[in-house]
C-alpha positions as CSV (number, residue, x, y, z in Angstrom):
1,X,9.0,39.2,-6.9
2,X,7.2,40.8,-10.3
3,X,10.5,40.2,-12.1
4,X,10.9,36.7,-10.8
5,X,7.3,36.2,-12.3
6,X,8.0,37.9,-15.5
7,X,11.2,35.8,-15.8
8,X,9.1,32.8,-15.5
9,X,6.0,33.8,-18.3
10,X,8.8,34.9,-20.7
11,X,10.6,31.6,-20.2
12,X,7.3,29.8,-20.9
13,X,6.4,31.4,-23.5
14,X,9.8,31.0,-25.1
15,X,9.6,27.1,-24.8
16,X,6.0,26.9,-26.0
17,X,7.3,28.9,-29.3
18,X,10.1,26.6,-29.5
19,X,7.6,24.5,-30.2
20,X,8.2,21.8,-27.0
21,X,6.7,21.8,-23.2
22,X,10.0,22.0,-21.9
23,X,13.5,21.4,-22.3
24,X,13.8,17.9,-22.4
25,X,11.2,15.0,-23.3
26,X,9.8,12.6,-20.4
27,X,8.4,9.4,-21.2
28,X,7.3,7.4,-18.2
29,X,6.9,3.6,-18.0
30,X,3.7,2.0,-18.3
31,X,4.0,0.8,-14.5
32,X,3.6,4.1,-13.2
33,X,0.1,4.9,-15.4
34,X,-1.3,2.0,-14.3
35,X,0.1,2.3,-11.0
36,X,-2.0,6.3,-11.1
37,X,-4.8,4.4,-12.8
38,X,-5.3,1.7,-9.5
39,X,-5.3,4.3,-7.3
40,X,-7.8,6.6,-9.1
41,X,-10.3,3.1,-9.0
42,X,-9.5,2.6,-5.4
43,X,-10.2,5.9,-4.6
44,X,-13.3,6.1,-6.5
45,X,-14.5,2.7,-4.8
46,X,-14.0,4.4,-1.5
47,X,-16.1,7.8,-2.3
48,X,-18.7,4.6,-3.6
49,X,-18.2,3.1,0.2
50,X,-18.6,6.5,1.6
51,X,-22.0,7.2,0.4
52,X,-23.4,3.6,0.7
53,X,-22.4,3.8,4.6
54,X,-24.5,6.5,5.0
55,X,-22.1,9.0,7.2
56,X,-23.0,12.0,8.5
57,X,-23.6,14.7,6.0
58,X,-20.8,17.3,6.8
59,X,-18.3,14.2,7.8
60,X,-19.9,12.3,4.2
61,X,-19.0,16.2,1.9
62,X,-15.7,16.6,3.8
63,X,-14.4,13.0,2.8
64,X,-16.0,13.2,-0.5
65,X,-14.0,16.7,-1.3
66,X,-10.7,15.0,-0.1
67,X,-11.1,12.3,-2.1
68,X,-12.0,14.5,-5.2
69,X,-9.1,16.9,-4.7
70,X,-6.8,13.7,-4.4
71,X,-8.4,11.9,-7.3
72,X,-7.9,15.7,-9.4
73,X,-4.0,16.1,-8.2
74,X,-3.3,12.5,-9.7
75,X,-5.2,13.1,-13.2
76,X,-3.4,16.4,-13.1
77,X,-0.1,15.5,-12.1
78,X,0.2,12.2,-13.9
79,X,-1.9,12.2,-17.0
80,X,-1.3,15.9,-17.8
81,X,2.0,15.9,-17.2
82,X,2.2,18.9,-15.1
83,X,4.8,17.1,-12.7
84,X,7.2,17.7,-15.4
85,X,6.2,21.0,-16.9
86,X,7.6,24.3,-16.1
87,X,7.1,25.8,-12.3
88,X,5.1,28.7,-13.3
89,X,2.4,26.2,-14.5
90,X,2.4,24.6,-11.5
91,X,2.1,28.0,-9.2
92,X,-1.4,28.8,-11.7
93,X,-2.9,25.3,-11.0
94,X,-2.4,26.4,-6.8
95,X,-3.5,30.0,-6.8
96,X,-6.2,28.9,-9.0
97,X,-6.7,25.9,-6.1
98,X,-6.8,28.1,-3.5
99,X,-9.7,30.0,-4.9
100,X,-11.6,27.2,-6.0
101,X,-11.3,26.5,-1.9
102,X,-12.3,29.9,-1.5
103,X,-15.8,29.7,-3.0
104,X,-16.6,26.3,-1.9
105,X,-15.9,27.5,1.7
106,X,-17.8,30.5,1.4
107,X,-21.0,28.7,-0.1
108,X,-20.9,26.0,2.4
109,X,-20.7,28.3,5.0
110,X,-23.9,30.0,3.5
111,X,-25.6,26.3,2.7
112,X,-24.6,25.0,6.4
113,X,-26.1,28.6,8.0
114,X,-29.7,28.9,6.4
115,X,-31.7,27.6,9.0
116,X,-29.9,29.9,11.9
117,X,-31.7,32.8,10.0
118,X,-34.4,31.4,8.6
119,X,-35.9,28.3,10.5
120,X,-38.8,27.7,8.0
121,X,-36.3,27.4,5.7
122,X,-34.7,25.1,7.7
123,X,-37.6,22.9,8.3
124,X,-38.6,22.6,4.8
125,X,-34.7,21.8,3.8
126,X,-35.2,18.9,6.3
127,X,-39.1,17.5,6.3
128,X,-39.9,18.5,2.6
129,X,-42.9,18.8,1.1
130,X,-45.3,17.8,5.0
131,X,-44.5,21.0,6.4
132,X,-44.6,22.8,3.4
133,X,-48.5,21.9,3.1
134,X,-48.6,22.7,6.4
135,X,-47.2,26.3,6.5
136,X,-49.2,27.0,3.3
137,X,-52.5,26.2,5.3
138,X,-51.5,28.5,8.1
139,X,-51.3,31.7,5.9
């Protein structure tokens, strides 16, 4: 498995001293950019829809995250070419991914949790400043 990777950073690196991305050019139509482009406005309309709706705050981040991580694969993808470019770049923008997941899931599961340990916290998260004043008077 190591050599397989090695094979594939000295590969890269030997095409981005050659001075190219690759072995071969690709030039895509215009149709296809503005075809990314729509669906990058649609999809941003619909993360607009999504927050004017009002849903349900874990249902509201989940959509929200899906819609980001969509909207991110087509920029990425499309616009930065990475459809086209070697493997091995492809593999980096995953693992990196995957722990970009990682952190997210571990801080919302530390965000969605506070008030099991703490329920002043909880209450102030949710009424604000009222029972803040409140509490305060009580000590």
């Amino acid at each position: 498995m190591f050599q397989k990777l090695r094979s594939l950073v000295l590969k890269s690196s030997s095409a981005a001293h050659a001075g190219g991305h690759g072995d071969e050019p690709h030039v895509l139509p215009l149709s296809t950019y503005f075809a990314v482009f729509g669906t990058l406005l649609v999809l941003t309309i619909l993360t607009v829809v999504v927050s004017v709706i009002g849903l349900p705050q874990p249902a509201a981040i989940i959509v929200a995250m899906i819609v980001a991580i969509i909207k991110a694969s087509l920029v990425v993808l499309w616009f930065m070419h990475l459809k086209f470019d070697d493997r091995f770049y492809s593999l980096i923008f995953v693992i990196s991914l995957f722990f970009l997941a990682l952190f997210f899931v571990f801080t919302s599961m530390d965000v969605l949790s506070r008030g099991h340990v703490n329920p002043e916290e909880n209450a102030f998260s949710q009424d604000g400043q009222l029972l803040r004043q409140e509490y305060m008077k009580k000590k």
